[in-house]
C-alpha positions as CSV (number, residue, x, y, z in Angstrom):
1,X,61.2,-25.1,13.7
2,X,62.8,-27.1,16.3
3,X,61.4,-28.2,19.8
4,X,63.2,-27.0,22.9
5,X,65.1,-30.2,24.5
6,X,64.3,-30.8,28.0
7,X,68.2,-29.9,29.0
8,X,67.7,-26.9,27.4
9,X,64.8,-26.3,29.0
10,X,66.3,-27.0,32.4
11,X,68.9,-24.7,31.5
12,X,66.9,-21.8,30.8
13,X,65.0,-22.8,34.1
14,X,68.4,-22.6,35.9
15,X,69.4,-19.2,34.6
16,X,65.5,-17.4,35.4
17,X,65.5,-19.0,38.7
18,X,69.4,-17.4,39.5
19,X,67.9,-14.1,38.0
20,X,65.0,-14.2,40.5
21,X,66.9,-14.3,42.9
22,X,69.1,-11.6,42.5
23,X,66.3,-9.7,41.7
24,X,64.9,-10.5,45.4
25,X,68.4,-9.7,46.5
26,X,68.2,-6.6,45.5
27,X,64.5,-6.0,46.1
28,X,65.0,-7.0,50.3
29,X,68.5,-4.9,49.6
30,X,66.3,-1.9,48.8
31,X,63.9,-2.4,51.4
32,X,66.3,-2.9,54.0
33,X,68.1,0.3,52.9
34,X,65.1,2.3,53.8
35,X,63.7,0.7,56.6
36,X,62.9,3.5,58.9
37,X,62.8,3.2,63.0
38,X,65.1,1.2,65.4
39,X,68.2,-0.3,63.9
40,X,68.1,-3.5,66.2
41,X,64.6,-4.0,64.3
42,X,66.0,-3.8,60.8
43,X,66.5,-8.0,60.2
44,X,67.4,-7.1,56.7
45,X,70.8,-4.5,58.1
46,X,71.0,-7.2,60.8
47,X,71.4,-10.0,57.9
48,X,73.8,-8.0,55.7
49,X,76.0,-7.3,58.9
50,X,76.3,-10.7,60.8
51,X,76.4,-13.1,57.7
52,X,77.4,-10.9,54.4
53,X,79.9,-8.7,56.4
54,X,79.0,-5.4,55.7
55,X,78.4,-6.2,52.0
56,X,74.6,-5.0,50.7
57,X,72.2,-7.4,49.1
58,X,71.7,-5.3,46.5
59,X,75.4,-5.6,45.4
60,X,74.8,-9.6,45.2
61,X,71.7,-9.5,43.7
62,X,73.5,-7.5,40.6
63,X,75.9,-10.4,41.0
64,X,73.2,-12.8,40.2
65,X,71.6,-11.4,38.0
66,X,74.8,-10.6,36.0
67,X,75.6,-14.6,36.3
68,X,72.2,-15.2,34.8
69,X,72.6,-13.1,31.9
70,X,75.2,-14.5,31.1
71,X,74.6,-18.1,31.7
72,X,71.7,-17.6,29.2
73,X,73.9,-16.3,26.8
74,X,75.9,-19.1,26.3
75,X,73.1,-21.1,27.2
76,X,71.6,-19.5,24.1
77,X,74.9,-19.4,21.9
78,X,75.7,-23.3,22.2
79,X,71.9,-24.0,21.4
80,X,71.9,-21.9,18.3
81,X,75.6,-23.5,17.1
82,X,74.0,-26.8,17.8
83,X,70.9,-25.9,15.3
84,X,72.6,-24.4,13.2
85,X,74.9,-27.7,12.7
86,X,71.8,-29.8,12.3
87,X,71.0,-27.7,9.7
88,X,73.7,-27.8,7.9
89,X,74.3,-31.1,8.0
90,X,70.9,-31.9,6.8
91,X,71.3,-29.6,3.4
92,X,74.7,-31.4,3.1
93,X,72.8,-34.6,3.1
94,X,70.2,-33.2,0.8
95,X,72.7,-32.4,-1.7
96,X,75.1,-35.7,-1.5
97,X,71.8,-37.1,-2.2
98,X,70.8,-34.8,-5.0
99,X,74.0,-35.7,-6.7
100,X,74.0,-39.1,-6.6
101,X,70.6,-39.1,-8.1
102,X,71.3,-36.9,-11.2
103,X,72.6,-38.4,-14.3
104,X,75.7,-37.2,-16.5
105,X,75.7,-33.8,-17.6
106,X,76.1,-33.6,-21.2
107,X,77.3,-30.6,-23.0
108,X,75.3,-30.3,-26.6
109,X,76.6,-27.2,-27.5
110,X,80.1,-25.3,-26.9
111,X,80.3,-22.0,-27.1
112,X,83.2,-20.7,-28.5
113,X,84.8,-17.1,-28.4
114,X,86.4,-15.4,-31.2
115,X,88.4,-12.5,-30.7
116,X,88.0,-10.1,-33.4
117,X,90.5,-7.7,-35.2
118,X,89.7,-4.0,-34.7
119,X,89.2,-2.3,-38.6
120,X,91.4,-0.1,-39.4
């Protein structure tokens, strides 16, 4: 089985840390939602309003966490290709081995087919 690289691993790191934050996106989006009592007090309305222009933090958070997904997936496509390449090569190398190895194949018997005449 084969080790994780440290890009990969960065990788990975870069796609759970996007995905956490959407997920806090959309966490403080929900919060500030329902935040009962003075609207002048709600700093989560007050955020969404003076810097995201009226669009909800839950929206980006789905954002994120839709670029994470999908990050990791071809995060996770390109590592498997690259394994899977590895491992081919290596049986490729196995068998050009293999061959060079082995001797001549001799034949020490033929087999021969006869067709025979239906009797009448």
């Amino acid at each position: 089985m084969k080790k994780v690289t440290n890009k990969e691993f960065i990788w990975y790191l870069v796609c759970g840390l996007i995905g956490f934050l959407g997920l806090v996106s959309v966490v403080f989006g929900i919060i500030g939602y329902h935040m009962s009592g003075n609207k002048d007090l709600n700093f989560i309305q007050k955020f969404e309003e003076n810097v995201l222009h009226d669009f909800q933090l839950r929206f980006l958070g789905l954002i994120f966490i839709g670029i994470a997904v999908a990050l990791a997936i071809v995060v996770l496509l390109f590592n498997a290709k690259k394994a899977d390449r590895e491992v081919e090569k290596k049986v490729r190398r196995e068998q050009r081995i293999a061959a060079q190895s082995s001797k001549t194949i001799e034949v020490k018997q033929a087999v021969e087919v006869v067709e025979e005449q239906p009797a009448e």
